[in-house]
Structure formats: structure tokens, C-alpha cells
GUTI-517420 format. One record per residue (C-alpha): residue number from 1; x negated, y, z negated. Coordinates in nm, 4 decimals. Last residue first. Layout:
BEGIN
+-----+----------+----------+----------+
!   n !       c1 !       c2 !       c3 !
+-----+----------+----------+----------+
! NUM !        X !        Y !        Z !
...
+-----+----------+----------+----------+
REM end
This chain:
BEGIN
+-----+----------+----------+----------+
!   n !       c1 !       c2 !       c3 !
+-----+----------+----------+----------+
! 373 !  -4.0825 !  -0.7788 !   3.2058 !
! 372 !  -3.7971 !  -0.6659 !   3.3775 !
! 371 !  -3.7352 !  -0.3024 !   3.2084 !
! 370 !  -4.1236 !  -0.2394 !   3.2589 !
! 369 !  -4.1085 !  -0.3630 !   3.6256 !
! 368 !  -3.7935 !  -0.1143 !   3.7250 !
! 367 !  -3.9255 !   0.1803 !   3.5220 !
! 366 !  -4.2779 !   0.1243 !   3.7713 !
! 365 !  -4.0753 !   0.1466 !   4.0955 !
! 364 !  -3.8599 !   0.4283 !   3.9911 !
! 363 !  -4.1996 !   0.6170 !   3.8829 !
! 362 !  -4.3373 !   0.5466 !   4.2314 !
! 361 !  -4.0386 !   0.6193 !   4.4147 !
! 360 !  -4.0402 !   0.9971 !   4.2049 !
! 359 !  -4.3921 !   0.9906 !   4.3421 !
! 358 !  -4.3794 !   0.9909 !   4.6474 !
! 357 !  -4.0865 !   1.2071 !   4.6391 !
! 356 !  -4.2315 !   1.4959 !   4.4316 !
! 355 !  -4.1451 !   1.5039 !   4.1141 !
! 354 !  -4.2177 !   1.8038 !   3.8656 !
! 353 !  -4.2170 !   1.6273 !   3.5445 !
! 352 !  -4.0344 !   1.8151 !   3.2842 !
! 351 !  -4.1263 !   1.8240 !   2.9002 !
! 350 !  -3.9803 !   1.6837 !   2.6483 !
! 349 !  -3.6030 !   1.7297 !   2.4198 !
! 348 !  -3.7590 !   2.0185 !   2.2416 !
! 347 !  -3.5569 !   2.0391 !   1.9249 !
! 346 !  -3.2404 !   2.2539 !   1.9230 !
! 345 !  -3.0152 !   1.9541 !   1.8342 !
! 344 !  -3.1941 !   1.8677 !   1.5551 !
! 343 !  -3.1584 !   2.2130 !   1.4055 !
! 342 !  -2.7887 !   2.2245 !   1.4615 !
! 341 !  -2.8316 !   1.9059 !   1.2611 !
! 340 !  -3.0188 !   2.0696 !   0.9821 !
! 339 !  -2.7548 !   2.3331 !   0.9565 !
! 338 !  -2.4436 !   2.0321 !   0.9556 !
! 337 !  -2.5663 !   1.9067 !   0.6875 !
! 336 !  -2.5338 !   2.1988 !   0.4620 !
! 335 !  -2.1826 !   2.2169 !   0.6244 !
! 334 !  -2.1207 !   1.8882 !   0.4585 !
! 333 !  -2.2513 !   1.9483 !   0.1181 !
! 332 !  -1.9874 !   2.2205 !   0.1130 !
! 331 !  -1.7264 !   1.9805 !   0.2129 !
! 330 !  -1.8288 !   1.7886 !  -0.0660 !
! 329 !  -1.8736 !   1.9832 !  -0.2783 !
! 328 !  -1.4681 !   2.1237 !  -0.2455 !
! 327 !  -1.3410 !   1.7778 !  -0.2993 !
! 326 !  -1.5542 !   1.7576 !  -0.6494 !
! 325 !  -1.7248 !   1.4669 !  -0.7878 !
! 324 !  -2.0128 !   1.4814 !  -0.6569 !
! 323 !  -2.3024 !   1.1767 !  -0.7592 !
! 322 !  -2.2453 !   0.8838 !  -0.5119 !
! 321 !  -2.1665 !   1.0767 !  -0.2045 !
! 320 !  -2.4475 !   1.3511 !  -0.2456 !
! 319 !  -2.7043 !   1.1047 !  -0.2213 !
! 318 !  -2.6389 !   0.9102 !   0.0550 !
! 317 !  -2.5749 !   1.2660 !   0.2212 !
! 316 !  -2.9213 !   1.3815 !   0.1088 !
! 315 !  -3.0923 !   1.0309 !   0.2578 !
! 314 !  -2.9200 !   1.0552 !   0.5799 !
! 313 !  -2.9882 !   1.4606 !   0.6072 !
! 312 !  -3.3631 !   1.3871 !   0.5181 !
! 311 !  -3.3708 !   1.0409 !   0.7735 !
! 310 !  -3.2333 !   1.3236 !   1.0436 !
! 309 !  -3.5775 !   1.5333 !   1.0080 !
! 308 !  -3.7984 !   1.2094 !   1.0583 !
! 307 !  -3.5638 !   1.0488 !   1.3305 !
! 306 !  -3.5834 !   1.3809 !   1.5452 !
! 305 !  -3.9700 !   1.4099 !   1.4717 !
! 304 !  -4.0408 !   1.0221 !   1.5839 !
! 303 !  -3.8117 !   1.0869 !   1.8807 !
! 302 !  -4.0002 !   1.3675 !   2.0158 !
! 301 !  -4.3404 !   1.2064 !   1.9660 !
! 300 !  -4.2204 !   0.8516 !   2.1190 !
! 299 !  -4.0903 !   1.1306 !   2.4401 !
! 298 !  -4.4303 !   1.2954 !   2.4697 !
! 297 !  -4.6077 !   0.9079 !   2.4770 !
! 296 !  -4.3497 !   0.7651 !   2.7140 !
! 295 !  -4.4763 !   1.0500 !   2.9208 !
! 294 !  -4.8520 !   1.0418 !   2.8954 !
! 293 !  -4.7858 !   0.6468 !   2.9449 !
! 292 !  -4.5896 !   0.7562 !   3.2684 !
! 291 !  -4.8396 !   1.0092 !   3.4189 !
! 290 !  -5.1013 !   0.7754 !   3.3261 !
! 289 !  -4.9026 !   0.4695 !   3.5382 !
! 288 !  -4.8671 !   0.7832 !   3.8350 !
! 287 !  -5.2296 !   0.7526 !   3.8774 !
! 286 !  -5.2517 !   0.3978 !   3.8760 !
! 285 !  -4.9980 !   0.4052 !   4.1154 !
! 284 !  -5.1279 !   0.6811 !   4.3363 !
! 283 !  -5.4938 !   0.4214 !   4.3458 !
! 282 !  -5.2851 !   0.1505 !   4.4467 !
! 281 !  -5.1363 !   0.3376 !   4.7438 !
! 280 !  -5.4568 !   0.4916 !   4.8762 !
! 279 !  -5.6805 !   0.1155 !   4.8235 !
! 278 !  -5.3538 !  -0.0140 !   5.0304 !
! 277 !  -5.4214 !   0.2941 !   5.2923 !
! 276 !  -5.7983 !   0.1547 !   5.3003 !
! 275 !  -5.6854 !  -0.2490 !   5.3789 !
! 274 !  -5.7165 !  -0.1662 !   5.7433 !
! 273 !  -6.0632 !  -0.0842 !   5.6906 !
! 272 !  -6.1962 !  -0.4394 !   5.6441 !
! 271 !  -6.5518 !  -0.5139 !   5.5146 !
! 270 !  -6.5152 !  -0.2471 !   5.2404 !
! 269 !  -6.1776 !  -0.2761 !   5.2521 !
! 268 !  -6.2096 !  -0.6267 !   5.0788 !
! 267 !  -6.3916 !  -0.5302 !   4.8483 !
! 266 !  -6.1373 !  -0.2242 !   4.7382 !
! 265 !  -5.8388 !  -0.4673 !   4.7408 !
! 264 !  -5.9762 !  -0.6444 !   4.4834 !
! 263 !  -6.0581 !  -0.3728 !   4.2501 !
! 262 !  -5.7100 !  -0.2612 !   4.3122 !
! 261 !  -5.5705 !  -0.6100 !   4.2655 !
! 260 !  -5.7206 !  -0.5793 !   3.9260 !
! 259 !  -5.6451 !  -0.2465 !   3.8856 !
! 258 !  -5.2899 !  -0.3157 !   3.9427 !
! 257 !  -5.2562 !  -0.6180 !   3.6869 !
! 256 !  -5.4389 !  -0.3534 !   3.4086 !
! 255 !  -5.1449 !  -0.0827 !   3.4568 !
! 254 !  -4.8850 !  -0.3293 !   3.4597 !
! 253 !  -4.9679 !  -0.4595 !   3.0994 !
! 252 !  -5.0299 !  -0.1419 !   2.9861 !
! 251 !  -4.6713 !  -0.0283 !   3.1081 !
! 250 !  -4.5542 !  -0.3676 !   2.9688 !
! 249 !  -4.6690 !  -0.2617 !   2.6486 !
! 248 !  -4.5393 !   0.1255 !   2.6240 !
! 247 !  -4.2107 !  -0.0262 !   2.7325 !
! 246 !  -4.1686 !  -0.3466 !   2.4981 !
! 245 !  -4.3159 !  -0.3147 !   2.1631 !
! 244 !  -4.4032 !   0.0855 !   2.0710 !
! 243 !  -4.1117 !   0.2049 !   2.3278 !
! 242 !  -3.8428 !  -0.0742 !   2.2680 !
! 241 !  -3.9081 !  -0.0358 !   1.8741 !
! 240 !  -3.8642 !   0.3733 !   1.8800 !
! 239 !  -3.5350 !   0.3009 !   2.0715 !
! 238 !  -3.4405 !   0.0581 !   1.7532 !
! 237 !  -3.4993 !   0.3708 !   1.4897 !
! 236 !  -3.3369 !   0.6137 !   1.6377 !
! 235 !  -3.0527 !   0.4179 !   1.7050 !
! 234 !  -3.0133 !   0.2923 !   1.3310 !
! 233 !  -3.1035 !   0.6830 !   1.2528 !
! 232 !  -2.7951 !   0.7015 !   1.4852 !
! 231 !  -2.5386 !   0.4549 !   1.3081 !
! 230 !  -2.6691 !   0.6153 !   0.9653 !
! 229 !  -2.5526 !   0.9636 !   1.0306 !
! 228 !  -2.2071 !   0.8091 !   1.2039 !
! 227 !  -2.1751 !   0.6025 !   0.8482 !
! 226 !  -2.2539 !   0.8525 !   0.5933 !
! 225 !  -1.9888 !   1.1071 !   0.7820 !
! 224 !  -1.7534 !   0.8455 !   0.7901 !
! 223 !  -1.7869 !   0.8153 !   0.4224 !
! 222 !  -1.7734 !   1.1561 !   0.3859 !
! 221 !  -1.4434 !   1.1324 !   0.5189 !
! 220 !  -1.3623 !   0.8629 !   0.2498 !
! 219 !  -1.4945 !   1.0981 !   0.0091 !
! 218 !  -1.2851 !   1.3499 !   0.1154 !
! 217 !  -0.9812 !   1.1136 !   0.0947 !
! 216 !  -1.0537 !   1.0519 !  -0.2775 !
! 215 !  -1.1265 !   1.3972 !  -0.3982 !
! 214 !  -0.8369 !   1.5472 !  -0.2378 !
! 213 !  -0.9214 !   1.8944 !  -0.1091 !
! 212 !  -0.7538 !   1.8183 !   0.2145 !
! 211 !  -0.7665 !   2.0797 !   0.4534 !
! 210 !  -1.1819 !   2.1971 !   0.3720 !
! 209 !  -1.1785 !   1.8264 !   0.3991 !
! 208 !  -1.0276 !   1.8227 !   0.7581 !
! 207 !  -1.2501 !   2.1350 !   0.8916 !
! 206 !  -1.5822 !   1.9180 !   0.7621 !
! 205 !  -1.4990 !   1.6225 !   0.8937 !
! 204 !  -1.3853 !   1.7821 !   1.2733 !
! 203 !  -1.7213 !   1.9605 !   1.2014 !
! 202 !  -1.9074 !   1.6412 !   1.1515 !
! 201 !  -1.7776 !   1.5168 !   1.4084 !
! 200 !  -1.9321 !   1.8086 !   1.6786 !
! 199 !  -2.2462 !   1.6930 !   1.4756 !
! 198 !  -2.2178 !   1.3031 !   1.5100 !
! 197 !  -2.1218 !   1.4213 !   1.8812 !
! 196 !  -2.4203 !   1.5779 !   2.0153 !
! 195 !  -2.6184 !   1.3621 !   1.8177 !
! 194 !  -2.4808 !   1.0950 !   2.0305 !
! 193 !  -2.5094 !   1.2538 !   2.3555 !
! 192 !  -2.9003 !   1.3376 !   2.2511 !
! 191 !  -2.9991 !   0.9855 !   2.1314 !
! 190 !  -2.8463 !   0.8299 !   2.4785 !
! 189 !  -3.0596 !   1.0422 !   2.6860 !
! 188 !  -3.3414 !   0.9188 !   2.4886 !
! 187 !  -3.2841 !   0.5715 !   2.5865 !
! 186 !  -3.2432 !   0.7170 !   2.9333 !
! 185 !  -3.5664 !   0.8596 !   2.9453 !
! 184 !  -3.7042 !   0.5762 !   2.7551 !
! 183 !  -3.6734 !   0.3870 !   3.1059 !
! 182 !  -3.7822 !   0.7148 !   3.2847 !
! 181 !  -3.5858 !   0.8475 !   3.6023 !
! 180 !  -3.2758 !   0.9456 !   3.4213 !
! 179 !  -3.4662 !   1.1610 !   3.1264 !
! 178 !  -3.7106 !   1.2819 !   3.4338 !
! 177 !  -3.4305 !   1.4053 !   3.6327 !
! 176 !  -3.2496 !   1.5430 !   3.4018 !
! 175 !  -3.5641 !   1.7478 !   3.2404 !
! 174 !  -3.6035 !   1.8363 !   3.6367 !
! 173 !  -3.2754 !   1.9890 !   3.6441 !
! 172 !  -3.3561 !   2.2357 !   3.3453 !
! 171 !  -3.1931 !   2.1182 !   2.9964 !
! 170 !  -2.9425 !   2.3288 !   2.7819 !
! 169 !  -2.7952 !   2.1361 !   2.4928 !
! 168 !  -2.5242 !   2.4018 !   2.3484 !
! 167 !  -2.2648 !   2.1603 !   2.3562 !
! 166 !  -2.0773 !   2.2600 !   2.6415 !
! 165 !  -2.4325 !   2.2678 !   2.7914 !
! 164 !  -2.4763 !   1.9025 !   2.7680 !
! 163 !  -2.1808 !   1.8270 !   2.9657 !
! 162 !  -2.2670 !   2.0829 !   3.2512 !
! 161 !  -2.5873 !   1.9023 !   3.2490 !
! 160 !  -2.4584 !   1.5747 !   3.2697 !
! 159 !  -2.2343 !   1.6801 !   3.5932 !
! 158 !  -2.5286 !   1.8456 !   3.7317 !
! 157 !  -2.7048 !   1.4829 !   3.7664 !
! 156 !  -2.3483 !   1.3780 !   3.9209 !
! 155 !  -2.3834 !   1.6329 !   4.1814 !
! 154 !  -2.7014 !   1.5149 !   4.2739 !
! 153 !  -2.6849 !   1.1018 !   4.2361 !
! 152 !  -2.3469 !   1.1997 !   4.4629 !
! 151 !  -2.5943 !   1.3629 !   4.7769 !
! 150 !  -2.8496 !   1.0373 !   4.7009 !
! 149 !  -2.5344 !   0.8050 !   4.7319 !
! 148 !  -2.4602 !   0.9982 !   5.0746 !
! 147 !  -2.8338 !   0.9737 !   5.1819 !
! 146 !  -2.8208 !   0.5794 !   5.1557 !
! 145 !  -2.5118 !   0.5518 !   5.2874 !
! 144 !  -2.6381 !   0.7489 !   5.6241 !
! 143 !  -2.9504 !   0.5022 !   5.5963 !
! 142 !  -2.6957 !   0.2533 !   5.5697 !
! 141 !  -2.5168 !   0.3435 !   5.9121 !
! 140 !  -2.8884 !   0.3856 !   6.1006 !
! 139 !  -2.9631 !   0.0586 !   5.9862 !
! 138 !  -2.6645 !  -0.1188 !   6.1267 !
! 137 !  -2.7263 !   0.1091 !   6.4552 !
! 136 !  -3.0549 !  -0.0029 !   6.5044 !
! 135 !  -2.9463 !  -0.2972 !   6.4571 !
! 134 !  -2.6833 !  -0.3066 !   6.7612 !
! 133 !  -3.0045 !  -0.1370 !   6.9495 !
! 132 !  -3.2238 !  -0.4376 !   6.8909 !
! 131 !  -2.9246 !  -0.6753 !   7.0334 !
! 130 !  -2.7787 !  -0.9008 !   6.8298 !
! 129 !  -2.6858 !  -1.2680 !   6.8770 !
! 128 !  -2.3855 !  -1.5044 !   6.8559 !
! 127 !  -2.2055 !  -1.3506 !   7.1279 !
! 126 !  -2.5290 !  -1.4226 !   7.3746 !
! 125 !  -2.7075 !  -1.1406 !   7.5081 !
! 124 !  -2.8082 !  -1.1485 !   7.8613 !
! 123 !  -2.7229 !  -0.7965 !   8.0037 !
! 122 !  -2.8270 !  -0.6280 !   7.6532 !
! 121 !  -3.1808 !  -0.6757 !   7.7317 !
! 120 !  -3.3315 !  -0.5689 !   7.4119 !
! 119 !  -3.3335 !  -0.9267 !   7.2481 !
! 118 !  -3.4408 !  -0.9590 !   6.8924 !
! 117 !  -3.7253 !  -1.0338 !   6.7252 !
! 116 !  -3.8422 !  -0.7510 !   6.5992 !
! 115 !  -3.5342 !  -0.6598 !   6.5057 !
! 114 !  -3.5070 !  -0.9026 !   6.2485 !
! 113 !  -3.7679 !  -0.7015 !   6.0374 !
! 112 !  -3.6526 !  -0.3822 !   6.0663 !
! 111 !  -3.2905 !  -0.5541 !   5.9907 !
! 110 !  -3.4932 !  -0.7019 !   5.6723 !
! 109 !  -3.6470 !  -0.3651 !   5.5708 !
! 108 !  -3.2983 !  -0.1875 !   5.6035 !
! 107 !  -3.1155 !  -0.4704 !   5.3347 !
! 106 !  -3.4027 !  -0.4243 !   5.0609 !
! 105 !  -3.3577 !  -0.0507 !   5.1254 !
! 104 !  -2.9430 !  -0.1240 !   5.0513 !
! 103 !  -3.0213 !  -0.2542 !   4.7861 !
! 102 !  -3.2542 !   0.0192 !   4.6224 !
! 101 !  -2.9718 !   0.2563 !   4.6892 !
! 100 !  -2.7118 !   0.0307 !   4.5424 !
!  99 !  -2.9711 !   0.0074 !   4.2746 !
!  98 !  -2.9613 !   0.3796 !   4.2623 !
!  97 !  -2.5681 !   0.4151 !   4.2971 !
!  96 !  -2.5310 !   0.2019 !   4.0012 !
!  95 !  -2.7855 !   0.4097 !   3.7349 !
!  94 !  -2.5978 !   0.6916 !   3.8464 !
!  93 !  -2.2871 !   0.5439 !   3.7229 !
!  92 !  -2.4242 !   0.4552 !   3.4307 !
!  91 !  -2.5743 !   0.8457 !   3.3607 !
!  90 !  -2.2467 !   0.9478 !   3.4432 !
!  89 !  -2.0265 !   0.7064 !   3.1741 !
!  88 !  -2.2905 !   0.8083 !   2.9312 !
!  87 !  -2.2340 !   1.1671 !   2.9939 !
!  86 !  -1.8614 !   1.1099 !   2.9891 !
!  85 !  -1.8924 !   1.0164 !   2.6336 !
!  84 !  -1.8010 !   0.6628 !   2.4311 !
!  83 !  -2.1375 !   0.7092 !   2.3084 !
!  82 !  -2.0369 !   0.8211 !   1.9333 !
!  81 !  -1.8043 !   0.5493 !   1.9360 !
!  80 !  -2.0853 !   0.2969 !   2.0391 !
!  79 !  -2.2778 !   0.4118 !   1.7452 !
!  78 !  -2.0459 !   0.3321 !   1.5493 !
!  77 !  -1.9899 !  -0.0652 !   1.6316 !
!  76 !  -2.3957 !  -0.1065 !   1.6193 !
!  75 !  -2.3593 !   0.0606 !   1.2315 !
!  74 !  -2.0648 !  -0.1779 !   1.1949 !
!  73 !  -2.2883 !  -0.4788 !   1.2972 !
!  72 !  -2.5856 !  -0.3380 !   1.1022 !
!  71 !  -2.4094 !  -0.3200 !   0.8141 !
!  70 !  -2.3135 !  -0.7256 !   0.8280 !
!  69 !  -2.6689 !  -0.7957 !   0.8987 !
!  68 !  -2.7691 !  -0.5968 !   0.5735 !
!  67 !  -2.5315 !  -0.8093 !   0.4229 !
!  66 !  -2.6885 !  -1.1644 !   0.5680 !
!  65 !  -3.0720 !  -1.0315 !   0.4856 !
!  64 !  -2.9473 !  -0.8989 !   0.1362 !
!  63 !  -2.8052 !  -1.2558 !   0.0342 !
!  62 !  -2.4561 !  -1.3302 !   0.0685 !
!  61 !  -2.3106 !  -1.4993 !  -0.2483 !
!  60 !  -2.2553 !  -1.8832 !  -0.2589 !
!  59 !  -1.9293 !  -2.0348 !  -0.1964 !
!  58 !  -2.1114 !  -2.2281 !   0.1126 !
!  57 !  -2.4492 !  -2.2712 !   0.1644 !
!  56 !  -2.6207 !  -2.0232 !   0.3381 !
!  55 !  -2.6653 !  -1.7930 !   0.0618 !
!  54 !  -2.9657 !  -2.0564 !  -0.0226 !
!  53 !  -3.2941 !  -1.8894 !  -0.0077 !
!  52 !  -3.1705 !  -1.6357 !  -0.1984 !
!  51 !  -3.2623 !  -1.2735 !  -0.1825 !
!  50 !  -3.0129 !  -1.1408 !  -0.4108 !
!  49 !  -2.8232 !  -0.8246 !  -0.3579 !
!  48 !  -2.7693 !  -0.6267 !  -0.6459 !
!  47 !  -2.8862 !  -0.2719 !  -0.3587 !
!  46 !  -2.6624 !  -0.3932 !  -0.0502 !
!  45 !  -2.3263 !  -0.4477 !  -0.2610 !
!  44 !  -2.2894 !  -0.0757 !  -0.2240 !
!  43 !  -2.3317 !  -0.0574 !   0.1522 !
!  42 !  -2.1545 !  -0.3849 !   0.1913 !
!  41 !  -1.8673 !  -0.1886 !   0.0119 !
!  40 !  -1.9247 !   0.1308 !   0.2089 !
!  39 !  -1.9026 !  -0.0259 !   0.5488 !
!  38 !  -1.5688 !  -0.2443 !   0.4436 !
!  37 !  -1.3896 !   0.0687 !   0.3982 !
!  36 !  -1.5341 !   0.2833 !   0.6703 !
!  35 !  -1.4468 !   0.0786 !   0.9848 !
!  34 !  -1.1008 !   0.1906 !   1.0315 !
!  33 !  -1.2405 !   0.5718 !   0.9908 !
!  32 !  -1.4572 !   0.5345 !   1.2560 !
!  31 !  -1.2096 !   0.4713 !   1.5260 !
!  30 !  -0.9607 !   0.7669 !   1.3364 !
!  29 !  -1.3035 !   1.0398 !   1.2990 !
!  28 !  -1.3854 !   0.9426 !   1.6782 !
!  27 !  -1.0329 !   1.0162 !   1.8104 !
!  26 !  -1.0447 !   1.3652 !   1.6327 !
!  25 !  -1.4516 !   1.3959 !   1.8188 !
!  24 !  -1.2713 !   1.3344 !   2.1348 !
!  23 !  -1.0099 !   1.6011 !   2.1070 !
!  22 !  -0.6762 !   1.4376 !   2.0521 !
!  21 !  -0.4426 !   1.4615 !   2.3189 !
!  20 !  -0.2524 !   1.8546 !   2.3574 !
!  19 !   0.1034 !   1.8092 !   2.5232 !
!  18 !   0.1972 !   1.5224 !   2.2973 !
!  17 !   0.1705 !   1.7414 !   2.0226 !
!  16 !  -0.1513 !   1.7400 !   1.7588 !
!  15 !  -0.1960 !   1.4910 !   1.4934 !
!  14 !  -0.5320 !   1.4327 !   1.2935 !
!  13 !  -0.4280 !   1.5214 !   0.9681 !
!  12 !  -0.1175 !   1.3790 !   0.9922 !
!  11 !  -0.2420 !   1.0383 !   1.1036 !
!  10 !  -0.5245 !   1.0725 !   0.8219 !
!   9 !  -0.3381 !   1.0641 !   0.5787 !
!   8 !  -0.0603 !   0.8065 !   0.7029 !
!   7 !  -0.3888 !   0.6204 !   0.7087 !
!   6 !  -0.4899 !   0.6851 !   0.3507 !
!   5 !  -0.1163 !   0.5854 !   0.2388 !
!   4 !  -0.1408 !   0.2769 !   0.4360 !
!   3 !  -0.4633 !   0.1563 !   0.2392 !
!   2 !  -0.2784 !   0.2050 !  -0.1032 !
!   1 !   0.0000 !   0.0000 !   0.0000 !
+-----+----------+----------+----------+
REM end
């Protein structure tokens, strides 16, 4: 009974007319709101945890591995609330038109190739063949679809900006391109829409307390408020993994296997010049590899300072809900918050790379290898 009261709460609170739908960070407060109750009490049970070897067996209590599992699952269920944005939704659909793009290149270089072989002399074709200009027109059509895609990529790159700007978040087209372009990039990307709207929450939270000033539903908004802060840190923390273990790695990894078969390639160009323009194209990679690592570097910097300032908001608001006992604190304690947030959000996001196309292929062919290996 006590649980439907909260709701019918928060309902009212949140209401507007048919004619006006809930803002997005309204319908983020009611998603997250459902998953607050059972957050707070593995959050509590957390610290008297035991670390038994045998809270596997049945009618035994969880240990602190299994509950700290169970947070992370509604931490991992927040965080996609606070990327349920139309900048995500963009950025994905981007991501779909370039390997339709890349595709569709795969498909070109094998009509290129079948048209060496086939007949020009249109006079005796068969009906189960194709004539060298019938390709030529095949690849000519997917070239067009190439450069279409490449026209939308555009527009829809603006489209994120626009986004980001409603918000205050003002990024040059080339600090687009490079957060779209870059496998942490996009990673990164994802950090900045969610802050974006753990802080536009927080002042739907903040508004609705200063409504309320009932000490027991405040604290369950503050509850929401503990568990969107904590849902990013958790993404903060887990993008940081992929660049130190996987992405920085890999890049290495690739880095060494090309100067190897650069090295390689170089011997045999001194006997053979025709292998010179490979020695050219091996040597831009290994440039543009630096590039990259000097990159992925910049960006591990920038998130390492973002998670650092938003662990001191996570660690005040932790505080602040188990000692106040006023309504009005807490909403207070709330816009403090929201300060060092604003400040968050005005952090350098990285610096631009200028790309040229060479090597804006080059840095699409290297994200593709590091997310495969």
C-alpha cells in the first residue's frame, strides 16, 4: 500500500496534459524511480556483507561479490536510461551508414575485379553474362550511394551538435568528427550525452523536492539522484578499462605487426621498386598509429579528470543521504551538486584532429582492427 502511495506521488508530480508529453529527463526520474527501492537496499546491505565462500548454496546470504553484482545490474539498467537520447540514436545510425559505406567498397572492388574479365563486345554477349560497361554502370550506381550516405553522415554529424548545444555542450565539427571516427571517441561520446542528462535530471529532482518537502519522498528522489551519479562513474569507470586493456593494447599490438611487414616490405623494394608505394602506405599508417595512441592518450586524460571530479559529487551525495534529515537539505545538497556538474560539463572534451581524407580512411581502418581484435 505504502509503495502505491509513492507512485501516485510521483504520477502527480510528474503529470503534464496530454497536449505537452513528458520532457525526457520527467520520463527518466519515473524509469529510474522503479528501480530505486531495491538499489538502495543492496546498496545498504553492501557494507555487512560477508565474503563467503559458500553464498552459493542455497538459503545462505549473498556474499558482497553476488550483491555488488546485483548493483551493477541496476547501475547497467540506469545508465541505459540516461542514453536513451537522440544523440545516441544518431551516432548509431551513423555508425550504419559507414559500414554500409565500407560494404558497398568491398562490393565496387569485386565488380573492378570481375570486369576484368568480362566481355566488351556487346554484339556477342550471352544472357547469362555481363558486359564491362553493364558494370561499369553497377559501380557507377553505388559510388552514387556511396556519396549519398556520405551527404546523410554530414547532416546527421550536425544533428549531434545541434543536440549538444541545447545543452550548453558546444563542440567544433572536427571534435564530431574525431569523437565518431575514434573507437574511444564514441565511448566518450556516450559519457558526454549521459552527463548531459544526469544533470538536466538532476534539475527535474531538484525542482520536484523543492515541490515536495516530504522527507521521505525526497529521499527517495535523492535516491535516484545517488543512483544516475553512480550509473555514470560505473561508465566512467568501464570506458577507462576498454582504453588501458583493450584499445590502447591492440593499437600497440597493430602498430608492431605493421612495422614488421614494413621492414619487410622495405627489403624487398630495395631489389623491387614496385613495392615503393607499399613502403609509402605503411609508413602513413605507422604515422597515423602515433596520431591515434597520442589520441586515445588525450581522451584517457580527459576521462580520468571527469571520473575524478564526479567520484567527489558521488561520494558527497552518498554522504548527504544517510546523515540529513531535512526535505529542504536535501534539495539544497542537490543544487550543490548540480555546480560541480555544470563544471563537468564545461571540461575540455579533447582536441580536434584536422582530417584529411587519407587519413580519415586510415583512422577508420585502424578503429575497425582495434574493435575486432
Amino acid at each position: 500500500m505504502r509503495k502505491k502511495i509513492i507512485f501516485a506521488i510521483l504520477a502527480l508530480s510528474l503529470s503534464l496534459s496530454l497536449a505537452n508529453p513528458l520532457p525526457a529527463s520527467d520520463e527518466n526520474v519515473g524509469a529510474l524511480f522503479k528501480k530505486v527501492d531495491k538499489y538502495l537496499a543492496l546498496r545498504d546491505k553492501l557494507p555487512n556483507a560477508s565474503d563467503s565462500f559458500w553464498s552459493w548454496v542455497p538459503f545462505t546470504a549473498d556474499d558482497k561479490s553476488q550483491i555488488q553484482d546485483d548493483i551493477n545490474a541496476y547501475l547497467d539498467q540506469s545508465l541505459a536510461v540516461l542514453l536513451d537520447d537522440e544523440a545516441i540514436k544518431t551516432k548509431n545510425e551513423i555508425n550504419r551508414l559507414e559500414s554500409e559505406n565500407r560494404q558497398t567498397q568491398e562490393k565496387i572492388a569485386q565488380l573492378e575485379l570481375e570486369k576484368t574479365t568480362a566481355p566488351t563486345d556487346t554484339s556477342k554477349l550471352k544472357f547469362w553474362t555481363t558486359s564491362a560497361s553493364q558494370i561499369d554502370d553497377k559501380i557507377e550506381s553505388l559510388k552514387k550511394k556511396i556519396q549519398a550516405n556520405i551527404s546523410k553522415i554530414e547532416g546527421k554529424r550536425n544533428d549531434i551538435k545541434r543536440n549538444l548545444e541545447k545543452s550548453n555542450i558546444f563542440l567544433t565539427n572536427d571534435q564530431i568528427k574525431t569523437l565518431l571516427i575514434t573507437v574511444s571517441g564514441q565511448d566518450q561520446l556516450d559519457a558526454i550525452v549521459a552527463l548531459k542528462n544526469l544533470y538536466n535530471l538532476t534539475e527535474t529532482l531538484k525542482n520536484l523536492m523543492r515541490q515536495s518537502n516530504n522527507l521521505t519522498i525526497n529521499k527517495k528522489y535523492y535516491g535516484v539522484f545517488l543512483l544516475a551519479t553512480e550509473a555514470h562513474e560505473r561508465q566512467l569507470n568501464l570506458f577507462l578499462d576498454r582504453l588501458n586493456n583493450q584499445y590502447l593494447p591492440s593499437l600497440q599490438a597493430l602498430k608492431e605487426e605493421n612495422l614488421a611487414l614494413m621492414a619487410e616490405t622495405r627489403r624487398l623494394a630495395a631489389e623491387k621498386p614496385i613495392y615503393q608505394s607499399n613502403v609509402a602506405a605503411q609508413a602513413m599508417t605507422d604515422e597515423v598509429a602515433d596520431k591515434y595512441r597520442d589520441l586515445l592518450t588525450s581522451q584517457r586524460r580527459n576521462l580520468e579528470e571527469r571520473r575524478a571530479a564526479l567520484a567527489e559529487v558521488l561520494q558527497y551525495v552518498a554522504n548527504t543521504y544517510k546523515t540529513v534529515s531535512l526535505a529542504s537539505s536535501l534539495a539544497t545538497s542537490m543544487e550543490e551538486s548540480l555546480n560541480t556538474l555544470q563544471a563537468i560539463l564545461e571540461m575540455p572534451i579533447l582536441p580536434p584532429v584536422a582530417f584529411e581524407n587519407s587519413l580519415e580512411a586510415t583512422f577508420l581502418e585502424l578503429s575497425e582492427k582495434i574493435a575486432a581484435k
